[in-house]
Residue, then its C-alpha position, 0 to 999 in steps of 0.5 A: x479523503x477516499x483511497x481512490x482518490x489517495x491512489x490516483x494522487x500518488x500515480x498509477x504505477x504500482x510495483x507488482x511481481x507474478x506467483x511464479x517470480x522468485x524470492x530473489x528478483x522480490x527482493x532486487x525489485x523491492x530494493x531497487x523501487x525503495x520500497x517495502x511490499x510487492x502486490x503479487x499477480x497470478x498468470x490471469x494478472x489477477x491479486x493473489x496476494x502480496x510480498x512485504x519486507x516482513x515476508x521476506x525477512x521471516x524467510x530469509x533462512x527457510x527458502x532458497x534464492x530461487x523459491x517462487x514468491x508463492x510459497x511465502x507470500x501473504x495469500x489473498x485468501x488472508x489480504x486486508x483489501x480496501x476500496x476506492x470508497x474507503x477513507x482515509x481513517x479506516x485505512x489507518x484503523x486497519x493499519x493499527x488493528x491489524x498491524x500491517x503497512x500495505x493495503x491494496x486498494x482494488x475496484x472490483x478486481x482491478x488493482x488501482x493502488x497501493x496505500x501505505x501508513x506513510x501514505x495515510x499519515x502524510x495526507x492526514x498531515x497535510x489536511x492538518x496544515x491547511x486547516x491550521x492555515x485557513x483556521x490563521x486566516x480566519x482568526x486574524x481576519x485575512x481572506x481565504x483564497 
C-alpha cells in the first residue's frame, strides 16, 4: 500500500500547531488528541517541522511553558518526509534506520498526512490476515468472494 493512500484511510485530519505556539498549548494539544507528535506550521501554513513526545521530554527542564515550539522543535531542514508514492516498507525501513515514529507524508508542499509505525504495522498486519484468509480458502478448496 502507497502512504497516500494510508493517509486518506486514516483521514484528513492531521494535528498540527504554528512556529510561534507554545511548549505548553503542544503539549495540552498533544495530551488532549492522545497523540505523540504535532506537524508544525510556519505563518504561510507551510511544514516547518515537526514536535514529538521525545522533543518535548529532551526539553522538559531547558524551556520555559511559555517558549514558542520553534525553539525546540525537529526543523524541516533535519524532517524525514515521505510521499504519496511512497510505500508502505520504505515507511518502515525509515521508521527502523532512523529510529523515528512520525513521517509527514506531503504532496508537493501540501500536508496530506501524517503515518506513524503503529499505522504501518497495523496495515501490514491486516494485509497479513487477509492473505492468510484467502491462502485458507485456497487450500481447502472454498470460493474466494
Amino acid at each position: 500500500m502507497k502512504l497516500g493512500r494510508l493517509s486518506q484511510k486514516k483521514g484528513g485530519d492531521v494535528a498540527t500547531i504554528r512556529t510561534t505556539d507554545t511548549f505548553t498549548s503542544a503539549l495540552k494539544e498533544m495530551n488532549s488528541r492522545k497523540i505523540g507528535s504535532l506537524v508544525v506550521l510556519d505563518e504561510a501554513g507551510k511544514v516547518a517541522g515537526i514536535l514529538t513526545e521525545r522533543d518535548l521530554i529532551i526539553n522538559i527542564d531547558g524551556y520555559a511553558k511559555n517558549s514558542p515550539v520553534s525553539e525546540i522543535m525537529t526543523p524541516r531542514a533535519k524532517l524525514i518526509l515521505a510521499k504519496p508514492d511512497d510505500v508502505l516498507e520504505y515507511a518502515m525501513s525509515i521508521f527502523t534506520e532512523k529510529r523515528i515514529r512520525h513521517l509527514p507524508v506531503l504532496d508537493g508542499e501540501k500536508l496530506i498526512g501524517i503515518v506513524s509505525i503503529g499505522d504501518t504495522v497495523k496495515e501490514l498486519l491486516d494485509a497479513a490476515k487477509e492473505e492468510n484468509r484467502h491462502l485458507k480458502d485456497y487450500i481447502l478448496g472454498q470460493e474466494i468472494l
